[in-house]
N, C-alpha and C positions, 0 to 999 in steps of 0.2 A: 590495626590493620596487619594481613597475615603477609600480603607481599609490600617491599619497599623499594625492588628496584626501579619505578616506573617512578614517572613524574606528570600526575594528573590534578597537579595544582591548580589548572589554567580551569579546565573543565569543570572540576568540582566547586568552580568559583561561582559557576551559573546555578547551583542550586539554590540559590537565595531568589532566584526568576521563577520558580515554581513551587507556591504556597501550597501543595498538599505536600509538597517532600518534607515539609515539618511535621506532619501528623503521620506518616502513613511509612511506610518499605513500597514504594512504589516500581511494580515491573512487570506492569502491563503495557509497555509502550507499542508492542506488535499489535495492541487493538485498540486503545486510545493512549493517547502523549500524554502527558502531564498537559494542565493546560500554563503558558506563562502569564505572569502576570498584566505586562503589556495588553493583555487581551482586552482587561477592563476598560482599561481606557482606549482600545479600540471602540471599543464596540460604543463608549459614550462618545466617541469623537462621531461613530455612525449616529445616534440618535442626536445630536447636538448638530450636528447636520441637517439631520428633518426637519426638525427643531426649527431653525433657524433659515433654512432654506428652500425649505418646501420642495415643490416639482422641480424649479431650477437646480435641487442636486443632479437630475438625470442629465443636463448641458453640461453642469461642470465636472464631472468626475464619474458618477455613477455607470453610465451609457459604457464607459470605456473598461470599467473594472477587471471583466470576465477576460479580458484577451492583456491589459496594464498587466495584473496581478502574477498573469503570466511569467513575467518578467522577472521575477523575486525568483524563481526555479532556474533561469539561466544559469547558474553555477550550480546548480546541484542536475541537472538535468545533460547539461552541457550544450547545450541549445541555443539558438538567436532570440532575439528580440523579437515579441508577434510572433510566434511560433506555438504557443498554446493557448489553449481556452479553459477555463475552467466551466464546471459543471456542475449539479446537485448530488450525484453519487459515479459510481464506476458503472455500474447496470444500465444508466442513462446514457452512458460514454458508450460504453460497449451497443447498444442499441443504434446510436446515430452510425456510427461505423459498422453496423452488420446493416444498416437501410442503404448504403451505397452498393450492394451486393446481391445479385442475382445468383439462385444455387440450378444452375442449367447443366445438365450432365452434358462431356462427362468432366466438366471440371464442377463436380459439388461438393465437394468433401472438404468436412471439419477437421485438424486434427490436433485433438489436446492429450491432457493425463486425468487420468484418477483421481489425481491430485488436488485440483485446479478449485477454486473457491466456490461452494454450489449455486450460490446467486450467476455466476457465468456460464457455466453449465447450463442453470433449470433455460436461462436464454438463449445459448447454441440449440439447447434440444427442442426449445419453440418453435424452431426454423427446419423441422422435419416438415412439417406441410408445405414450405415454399419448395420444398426438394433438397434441403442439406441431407447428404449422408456424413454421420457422426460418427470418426473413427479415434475410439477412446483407448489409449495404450496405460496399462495398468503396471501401478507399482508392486515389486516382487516382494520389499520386504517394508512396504508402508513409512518409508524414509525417503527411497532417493529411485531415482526414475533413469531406467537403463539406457543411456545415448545413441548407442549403436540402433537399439529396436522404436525408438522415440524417430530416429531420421528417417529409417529402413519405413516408415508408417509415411512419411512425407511424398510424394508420386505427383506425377503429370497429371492424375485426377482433383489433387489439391487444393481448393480457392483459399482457404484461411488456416490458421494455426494460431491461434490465440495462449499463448504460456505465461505463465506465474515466471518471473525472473528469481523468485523465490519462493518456495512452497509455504500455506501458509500451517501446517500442524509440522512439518519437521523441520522449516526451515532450510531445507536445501535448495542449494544456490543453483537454479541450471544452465548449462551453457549457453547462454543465448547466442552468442555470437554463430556459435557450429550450427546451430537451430536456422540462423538467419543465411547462411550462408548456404545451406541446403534446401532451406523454403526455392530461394531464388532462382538455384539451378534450374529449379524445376515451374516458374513462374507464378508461386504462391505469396500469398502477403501474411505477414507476422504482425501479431496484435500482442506487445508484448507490456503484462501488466506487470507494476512494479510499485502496488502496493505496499510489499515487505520489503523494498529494499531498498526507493527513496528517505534520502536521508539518514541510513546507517551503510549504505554500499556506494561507492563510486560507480556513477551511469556515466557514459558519453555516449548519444544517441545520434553523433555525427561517424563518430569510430565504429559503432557497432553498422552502419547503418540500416538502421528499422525503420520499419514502414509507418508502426503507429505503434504509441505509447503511452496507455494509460492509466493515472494512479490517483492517489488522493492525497490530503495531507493530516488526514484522520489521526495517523499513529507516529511512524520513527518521526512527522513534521511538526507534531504539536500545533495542527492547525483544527482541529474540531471537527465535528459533523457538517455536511456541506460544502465541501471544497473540496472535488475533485477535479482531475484535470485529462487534456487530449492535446497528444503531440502528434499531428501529422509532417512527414517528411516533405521540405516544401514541395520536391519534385512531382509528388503524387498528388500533392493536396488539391490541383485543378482538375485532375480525372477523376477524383469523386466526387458524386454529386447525392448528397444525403436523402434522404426520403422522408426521414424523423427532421424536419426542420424548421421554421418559425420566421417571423418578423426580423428578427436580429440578424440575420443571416444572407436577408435581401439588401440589394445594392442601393436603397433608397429607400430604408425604411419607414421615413416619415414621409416619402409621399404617399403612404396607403393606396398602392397602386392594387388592382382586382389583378385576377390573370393567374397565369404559370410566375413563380418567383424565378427571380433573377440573383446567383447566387455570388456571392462575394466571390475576392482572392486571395482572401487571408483567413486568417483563424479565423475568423468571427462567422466564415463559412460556416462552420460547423456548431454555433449555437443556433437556437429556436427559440424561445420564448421569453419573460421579462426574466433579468436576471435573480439570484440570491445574496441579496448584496449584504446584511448583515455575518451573511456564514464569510464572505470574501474579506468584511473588515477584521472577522475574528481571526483568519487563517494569517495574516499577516505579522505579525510578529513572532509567532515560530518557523516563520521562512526567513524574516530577519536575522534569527538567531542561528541558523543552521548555516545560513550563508557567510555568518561570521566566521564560526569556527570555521568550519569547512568540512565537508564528507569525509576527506584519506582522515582527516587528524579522531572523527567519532568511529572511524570504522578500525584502523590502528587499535582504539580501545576496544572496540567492542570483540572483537578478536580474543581480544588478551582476556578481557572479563567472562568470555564465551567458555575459552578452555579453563578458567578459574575455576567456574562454576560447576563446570564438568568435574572437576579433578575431589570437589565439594563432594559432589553426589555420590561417584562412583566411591565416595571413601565412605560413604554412609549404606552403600551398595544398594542403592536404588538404580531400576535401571532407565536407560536414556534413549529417546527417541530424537537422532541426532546424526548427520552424515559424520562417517570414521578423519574424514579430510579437515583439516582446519578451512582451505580455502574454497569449502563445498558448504561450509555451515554462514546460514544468516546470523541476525543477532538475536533468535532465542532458542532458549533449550528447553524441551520436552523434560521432565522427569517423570517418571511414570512408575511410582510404586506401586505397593497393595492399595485395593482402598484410593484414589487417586482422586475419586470426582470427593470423597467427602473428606479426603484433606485437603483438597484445595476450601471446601465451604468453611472448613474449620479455621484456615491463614486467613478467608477474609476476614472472620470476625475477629481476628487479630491483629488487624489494621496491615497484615502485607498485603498488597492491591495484585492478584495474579488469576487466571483464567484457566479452564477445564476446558481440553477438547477431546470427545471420544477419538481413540486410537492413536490419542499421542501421549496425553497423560496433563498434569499441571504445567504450565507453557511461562517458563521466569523468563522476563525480556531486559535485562540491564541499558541502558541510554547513557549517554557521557554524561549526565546528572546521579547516573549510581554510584555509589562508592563499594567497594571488594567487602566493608564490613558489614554490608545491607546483604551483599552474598552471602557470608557467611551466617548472615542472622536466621534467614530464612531457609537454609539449608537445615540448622538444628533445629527451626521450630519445626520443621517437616518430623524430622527423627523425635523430638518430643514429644506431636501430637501422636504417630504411630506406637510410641512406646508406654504413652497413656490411655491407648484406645480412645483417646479422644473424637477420634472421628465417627464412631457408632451414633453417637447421636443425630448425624446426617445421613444413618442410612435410611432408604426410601424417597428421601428427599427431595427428587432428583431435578435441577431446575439449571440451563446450563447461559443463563443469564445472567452475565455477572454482578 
């Protein structure tokens, strides 16, 4: 190992919890976690359940999961008890929370970036027929997104503001707080997702205060596909009243009552339908684990491994897609050499696990289960495969599924 002043003994102790870090250079966590081991026997504990208990899981545990599970994010969320809900994806989130919202001029206006993940997007701009106007503020140099012109875009016409707490191709961290505090002035609501930045950034969603907050535990939580979640502030949570909503959400749902639904006061407002209860068993034990260590002690590293990496690159002079600030940058870094989509096709077939995004370049995400030598591993196989033109054989290729 190239650095020895830190001390990541603690951390590097959990890779024995995630059975591909044996096989693989794994540093894809910005879009799927390693999965931990725990999982397995989650997930038999869910089937040994069915197994065994039949319908009566939905009385003892099941019914409850979606808003319980919640609970595992209070320290990484900084949240109360019953304060979230989990969900099938973020698009589903972002749906239930855009049906409590009417777009009546002249407060119709959307306002995000360029930036913003396209699945949230393609749904902001679904909502041109209801009457949103979409007011999209563009990044200048495809990294980090101007604050001063991002607010100046925020106005008295405002209803929503929905932002990335972290971009997801350069990782740049935005200020949400200045974001939140200017919505307000002006009586807009912030939708602030934090896909990229639970579980490798410290949130306080009592500190910041935000209106709504919703993420998933797909990647830095190592909790799989199917668990995402919605954090309504409780003040707000009884003035909306969802549109996208279901059985689970009425105040008596086993009476099967007919009619206008009668809507909860708690999270569970905001589910609808039967839950996902196998993705919920799965998601559990990388919220366990996140909760142990703790967010400051994985993001401390991930900081440190961040500028490591950097200092990698820029010594092999590849260049980087990456804000200039340490405390601007998430936990991955763009490299973007020549050639970029076919050497990344070329690291997977060499078991380092890392992802292609146009306009950013090869996207290495280190996790407190990487170690600085898996850094520098994959830094030279980069300069290896470009120095052996190994990457031609991917050109044409082009497939950006990883």
């Amino acid at each position: 190992m190239t650095e020895t002043s830190h001390d990541d003994s603690d951390l590097v102790a959990w890779r024995s919890e995630f059975p591909i870090l044996g096989s693989t250079v794994y540093l894809i966590s910005n879009s799927l976690g390693a999965m931990p081991r725990g999982v397995k026997d989650s997930l038999q504990q869910y089937a040994d359940t069915w197994a065994a208990r039949g319908v009566r899981a939905w009385a003892e545990s099941w019914w409850e999961m979606p808003v319980d599970m919640g609970n595992l994010l209070c320290p990484i969320l900084g949240c109360g008890p019953g304060e979230v809900s989990f969900h099938q994806n973020v698009t589903i989130a972002e749906s239930i929370i855009l049906s409590c919202f009417e777009f009546k001029p002249p407060r119709n206006r959307v306002v995000y970036t360029d930036m913003e993940f396209p699945s949230v997007m393609y749904l902001y701009r679904a909502q041109k027929p209801r009457g949103a106007e979409i007011c999209t503020v563009p990044s200048e140099d495809g990294i980090t997104i101007d604050q001063s012109r991002f607010l100046d875009a925020i106005d008295e016409r405002t209803l929503l503001v929905p932002i990335s707490h972290v971009l997801f191709k350069s990782a740049y961290v935005m200020d949400a707080k200045a974001i939140i505090r200017r919505a307000h002035e002006v009586g807009a609501v912030v939708i602030l997702d934090v896909y990229q930045s639970a579980g490798i950034l410290p949130i306080d969603v009592k500190e910041l205060e935000v209106d709504v907050v919703i993420g998933g535990c797909l990647k830095w939580l190592c909790g799989g596909p199917g668990a995402a979640f919605l954090y309504v502030r409780p003040d707000l949570m009884n003035r909306l009243e969802p549109k996208t909503t279901g059985w689970m959400a009425h105040r008596d749902s086993f009476a099967f009552e007919t009619g206008d639904i009668r809507l909860r006061d708690d999270a569970y407002r905001f589910l609808n339908g039967t839950p996902h209860i196998p993705c919920l068993y799965a998601a559990r034990p990388g919220l366990e684990i996140l909760g142990r260590i703790g967010v400051p002690r994985v993001r401390a590293n991930s900081m440190r491994q961040v500028s490591y990496l950097m200092d990698l690159a820029l010594q092999q002079g590849f260049p980087l897609t990456v804000a200039s600030k340490p405390e601007e940058r998430g936990g991955t870094v763009a490299v973007n050499p020549p050639h970029a989509y076919e050497v990344c096709r070329e690291l997977l077939q060499r078991n380092f696990i890392v992802d292609y995004r146009p306009g950013a370049g090869v996207r290495l995400s280190p996790h407190f289960y990487t170690t600085d030598d898996e850094l520098c591993a994959v830094i030279l196989e980069m300069r290896r495969i470009i120095d052996a033109r190994a990457y031609e054989k991917h050109i044409g290729t082009r497939s950006y599924v990883t």
